[in-house]
MITORVEX-768212 format. One record per residue (C-alpha): residue in one letter; x, y, z. Coordinates in Angstrom, 1 decimal. Layout:
<rs>
r r a	x X	y Y	z Z $
...
</rs>
This chain:
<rs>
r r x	x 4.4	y -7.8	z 124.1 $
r r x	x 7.7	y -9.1	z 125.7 $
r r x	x 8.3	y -12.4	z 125.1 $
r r x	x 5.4	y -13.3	z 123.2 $
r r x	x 5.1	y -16.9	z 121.3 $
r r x	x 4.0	y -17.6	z 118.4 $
r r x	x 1.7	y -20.7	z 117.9 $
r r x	x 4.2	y -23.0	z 116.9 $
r r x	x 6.5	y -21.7	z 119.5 $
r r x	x 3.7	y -22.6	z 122.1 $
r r x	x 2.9	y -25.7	z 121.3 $
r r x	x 6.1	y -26.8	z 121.0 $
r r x	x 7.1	y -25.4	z 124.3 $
r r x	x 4.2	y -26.9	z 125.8 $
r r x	x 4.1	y -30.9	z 124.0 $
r r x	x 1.3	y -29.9	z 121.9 $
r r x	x 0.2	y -29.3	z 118.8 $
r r x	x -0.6	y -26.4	z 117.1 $
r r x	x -4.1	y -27.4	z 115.9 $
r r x	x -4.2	y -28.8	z 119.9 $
r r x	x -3.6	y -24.7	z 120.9 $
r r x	x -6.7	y -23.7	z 118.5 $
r r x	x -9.1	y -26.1	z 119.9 $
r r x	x -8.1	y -25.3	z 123.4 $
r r x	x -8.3	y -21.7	z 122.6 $
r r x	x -12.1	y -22.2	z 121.2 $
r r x	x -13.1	y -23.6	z 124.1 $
r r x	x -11.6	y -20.8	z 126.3 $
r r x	x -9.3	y -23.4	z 127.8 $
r r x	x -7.2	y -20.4	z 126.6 $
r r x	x -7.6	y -16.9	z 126.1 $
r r x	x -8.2	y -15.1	z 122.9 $
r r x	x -4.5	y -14.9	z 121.8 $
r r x	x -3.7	y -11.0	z 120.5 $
r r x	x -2.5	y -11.0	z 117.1 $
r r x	x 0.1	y -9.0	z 114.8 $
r r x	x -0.3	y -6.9	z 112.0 $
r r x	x 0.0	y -10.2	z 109.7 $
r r x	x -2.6	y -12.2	z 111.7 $
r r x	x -0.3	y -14.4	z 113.9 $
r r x	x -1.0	y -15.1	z 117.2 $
r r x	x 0.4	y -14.3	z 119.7 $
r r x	x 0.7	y -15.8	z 123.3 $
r r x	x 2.4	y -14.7	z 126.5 $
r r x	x 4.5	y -16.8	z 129.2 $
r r x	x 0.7	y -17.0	z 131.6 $
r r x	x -0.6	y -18.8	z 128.5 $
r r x	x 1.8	y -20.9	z 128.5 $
r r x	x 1.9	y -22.0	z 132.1 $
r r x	x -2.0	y -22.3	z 131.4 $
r r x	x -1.5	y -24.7	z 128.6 $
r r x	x 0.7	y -26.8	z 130.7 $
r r x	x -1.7	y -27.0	z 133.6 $
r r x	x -4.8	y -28.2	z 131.4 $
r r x	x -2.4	y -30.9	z 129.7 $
r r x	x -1.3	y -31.5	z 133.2 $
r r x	x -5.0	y -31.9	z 134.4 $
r r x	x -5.8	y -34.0	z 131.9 $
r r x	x -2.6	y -36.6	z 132.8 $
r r x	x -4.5	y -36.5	z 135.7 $
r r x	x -7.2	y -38.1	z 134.3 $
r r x	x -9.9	y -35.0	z 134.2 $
r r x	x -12.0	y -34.3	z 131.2 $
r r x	x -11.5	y -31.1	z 129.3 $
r r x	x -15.3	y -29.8	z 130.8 $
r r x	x -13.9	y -30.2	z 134.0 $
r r x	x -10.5	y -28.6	z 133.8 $
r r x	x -12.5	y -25.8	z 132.7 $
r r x	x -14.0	y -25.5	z 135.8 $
r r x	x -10.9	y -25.2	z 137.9 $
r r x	x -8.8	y -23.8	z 135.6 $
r r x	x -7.2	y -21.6	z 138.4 $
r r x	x -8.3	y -17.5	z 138.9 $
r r x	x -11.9	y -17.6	z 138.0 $
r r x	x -12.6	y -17.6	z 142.0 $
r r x	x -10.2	y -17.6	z 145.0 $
r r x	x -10.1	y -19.3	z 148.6 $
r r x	x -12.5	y -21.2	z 149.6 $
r r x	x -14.9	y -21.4	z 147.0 $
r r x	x -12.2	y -22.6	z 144.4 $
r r x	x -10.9	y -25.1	z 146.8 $
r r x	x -14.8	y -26.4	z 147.6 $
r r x	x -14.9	y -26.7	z 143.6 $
r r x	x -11.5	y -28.4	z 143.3 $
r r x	x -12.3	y -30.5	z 146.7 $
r r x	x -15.7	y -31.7	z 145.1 $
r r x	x -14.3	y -32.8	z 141.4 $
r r x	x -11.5	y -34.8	z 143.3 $
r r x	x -14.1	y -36.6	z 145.4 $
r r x	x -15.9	y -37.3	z 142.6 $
r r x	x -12.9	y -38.5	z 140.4 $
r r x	x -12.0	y -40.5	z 143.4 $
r r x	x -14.8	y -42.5	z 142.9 $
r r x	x -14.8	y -43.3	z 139.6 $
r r x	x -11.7	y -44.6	z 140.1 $
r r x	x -12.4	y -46.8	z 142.9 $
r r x	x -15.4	y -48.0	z 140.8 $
r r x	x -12.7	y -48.8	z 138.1 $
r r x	x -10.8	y -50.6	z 140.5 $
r r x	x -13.4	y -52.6	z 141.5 $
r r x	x -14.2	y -53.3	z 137.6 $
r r x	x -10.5	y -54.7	z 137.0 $
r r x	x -10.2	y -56.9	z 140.2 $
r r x	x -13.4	y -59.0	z 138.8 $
r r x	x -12.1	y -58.9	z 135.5 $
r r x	x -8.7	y -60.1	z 136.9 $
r r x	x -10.3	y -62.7	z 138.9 $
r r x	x -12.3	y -64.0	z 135.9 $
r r x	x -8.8	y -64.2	z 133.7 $
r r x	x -6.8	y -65.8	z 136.6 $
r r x	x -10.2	y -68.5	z 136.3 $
r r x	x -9.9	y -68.8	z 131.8 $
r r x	x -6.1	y -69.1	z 132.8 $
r r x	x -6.2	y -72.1	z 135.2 $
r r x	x -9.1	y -73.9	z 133.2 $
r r x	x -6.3	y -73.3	z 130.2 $
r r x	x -3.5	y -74.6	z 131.9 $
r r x	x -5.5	y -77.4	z 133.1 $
r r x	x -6.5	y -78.5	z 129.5 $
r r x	x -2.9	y -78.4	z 128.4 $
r r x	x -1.9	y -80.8	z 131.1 $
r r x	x -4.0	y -82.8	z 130.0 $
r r x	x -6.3	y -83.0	z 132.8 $
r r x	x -9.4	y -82.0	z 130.6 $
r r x	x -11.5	y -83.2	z 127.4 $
r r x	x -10.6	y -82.0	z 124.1 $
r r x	x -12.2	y -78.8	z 123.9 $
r r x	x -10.5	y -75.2	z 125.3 $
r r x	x -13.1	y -74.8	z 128.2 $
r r x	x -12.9	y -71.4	z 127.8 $
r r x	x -13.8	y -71.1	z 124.0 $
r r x	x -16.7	y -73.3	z 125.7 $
r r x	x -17.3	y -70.5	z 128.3 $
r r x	x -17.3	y -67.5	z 125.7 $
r r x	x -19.5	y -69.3	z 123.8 $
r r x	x -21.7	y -70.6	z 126.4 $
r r x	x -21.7	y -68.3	z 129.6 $
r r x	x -22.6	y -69.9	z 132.7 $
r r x	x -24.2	y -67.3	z 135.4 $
r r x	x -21.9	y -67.7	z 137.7 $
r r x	x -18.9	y -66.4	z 135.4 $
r r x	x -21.6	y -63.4	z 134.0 $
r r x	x -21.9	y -62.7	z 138.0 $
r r x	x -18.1	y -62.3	z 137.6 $
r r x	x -17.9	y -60.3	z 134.7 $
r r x	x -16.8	y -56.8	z 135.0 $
r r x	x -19.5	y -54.3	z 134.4 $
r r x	x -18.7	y -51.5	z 131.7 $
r r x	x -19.5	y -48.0	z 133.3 $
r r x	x -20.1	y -45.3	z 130.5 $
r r x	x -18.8	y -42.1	z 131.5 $
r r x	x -22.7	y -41.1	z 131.7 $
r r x	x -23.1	y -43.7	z 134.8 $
r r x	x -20.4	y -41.8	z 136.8 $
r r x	x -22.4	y -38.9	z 135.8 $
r r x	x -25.4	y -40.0	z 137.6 $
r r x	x -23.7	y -40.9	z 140.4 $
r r x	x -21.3	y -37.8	z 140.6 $
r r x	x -25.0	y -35.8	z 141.9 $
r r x	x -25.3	y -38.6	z 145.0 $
r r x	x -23.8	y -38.3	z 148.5 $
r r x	x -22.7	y -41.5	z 150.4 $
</rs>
């Protein structure tokens, strides 16, 4: 095999480690590597480029289970696309959901932060009002609160059409 790499040699090519390759490879992320006569693998330039698109993916923000199901060649045209078009809608949402989640939660820090700066002036009692409000949560703040979504809540959602 022309320029085949060894493990090291694609990991390092590709910002990875080596133990990173064998996982990937386990979960046919990549393919079976050949081997030599001594038992090293041995990986070719289209596993490289493949390695660099699932690391790529993942920057992305997709999950391992779903780069393998556009990890590019298992289908082409239109059905691919549907697939890819379908995990980006669905990736869109969780991150508008996200959004969302950090606009509350930067609305309810810009609130602690005035109620602390107001206490320093002096313009309070003695107590930090929002040691008070950890402690003692009023409803209206909880209403506030950003909600933690567990990946298993996007889940649920990914199988509903708006």
């Amino acid at each position: 095999m022309t320029g085949a790499l060894k493990i090291g040699e694609l990991a390092l090519a590709a910002g990875v480690s080596a133990d990173t390759v064998r996982y990937y490879e386990r979960l046919n992320l990549l393919p079976r590597a050949s081997r030599t006569r001594a038992g090293y693998r041995l990986y070719s330039n289209a596993d490289l480029e493949r390695l660099r698109f699932v690391k790529q993916a993942q920057i992305f923000g997709f999950s391992l289970d779903e780069i393998k199901e556009i990890l590019p060649g298992r289908e082409a045209g239109l059905s691919e696309c549907r697939r890819v078009h379908d995990l980006v809608g669905s990736k869109l949402e969780e991150v508008n959901a996200r959004l969302a989640e950090l606009r509350a939660f930067r609305r309810l820090l810009a609130a602690y932060f005035e109620e602390c700066e107001q206490e320093l002036a002096g313009k309070r009692g003695d107590a930090c009002p929002v040691l008070f409000e950890i402690s003692h949560p009023s409803r209206k703040k909880l209403a506030r609160a950003p909600e933690r979504k567990t990946k298993e809540v996007f889940k649920r959602k990914k199988g509903v059409k708006k």
